[in-house]
N, C-alpha and C positions, 0 to 999 in steps of 0.2 A: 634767847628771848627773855624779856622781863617781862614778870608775873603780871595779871593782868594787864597785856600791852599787846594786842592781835596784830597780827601781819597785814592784815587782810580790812580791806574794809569794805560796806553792805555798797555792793554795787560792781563790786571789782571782778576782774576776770581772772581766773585762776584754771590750772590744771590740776587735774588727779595726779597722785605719781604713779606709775609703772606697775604693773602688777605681780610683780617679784619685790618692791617695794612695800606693795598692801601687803602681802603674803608672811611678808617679816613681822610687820606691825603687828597683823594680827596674831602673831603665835607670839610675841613677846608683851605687849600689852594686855595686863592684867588686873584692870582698874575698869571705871565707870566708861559707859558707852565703848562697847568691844564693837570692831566692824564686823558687820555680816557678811555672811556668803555672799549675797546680792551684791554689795558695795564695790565684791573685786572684778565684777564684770564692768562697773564702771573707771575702771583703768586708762589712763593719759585721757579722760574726756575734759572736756574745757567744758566750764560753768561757769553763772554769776554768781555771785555771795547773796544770798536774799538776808540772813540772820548772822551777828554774829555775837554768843554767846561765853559766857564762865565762868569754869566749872569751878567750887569752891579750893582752893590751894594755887589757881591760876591758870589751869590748862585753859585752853583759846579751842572754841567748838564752832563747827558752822553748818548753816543750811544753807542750801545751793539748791536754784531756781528748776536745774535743769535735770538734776537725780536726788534721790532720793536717799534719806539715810542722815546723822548726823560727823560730821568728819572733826577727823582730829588738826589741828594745825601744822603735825609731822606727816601728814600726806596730801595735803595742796602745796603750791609754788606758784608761781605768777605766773599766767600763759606766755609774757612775751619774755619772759626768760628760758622757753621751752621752744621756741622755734628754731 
């Protein structure tokens, strides 16, 4: 991914990844916006993108319509890449 260049854009449907996925992120992610505990029960759920922000050096951040939480661009994918 190039620096400021998000995947995703405000309207898009995406999936959560897996939650052996979040589980990694968060133990190895060690910067700004850590996921919470809450965020790992929202695992494989498909959302819209409402926000899509970044953070300074380039990381790509998102809000989503349908839970809660700020996410990282390493744990969304495209919904219809997941069917």
């Amino acid at each position: 991914m190039k620096p400021y260049a998000p995947s995703f854009k405000e309207g898009e449907r995406v999936r959560i990844a897996n939650r052996k996925t979040l589980e990694a992120f968060r133990r190895s992610w060690k910067h700004h916006n850590p996921l919470q505990p809450h965020q790992l029960e929202q695992a494989e759920a498909v959302a819209t993108v409402r926000r899509v922000g970044i953070y300074h050096g380039g990381d790509v951040l998102y809000e989503l319509n349908e839970v809660a939480g700020v996410w990282h661009e390493d744990c969304l994918q495209r919904a219809e890449d997941c069917a």
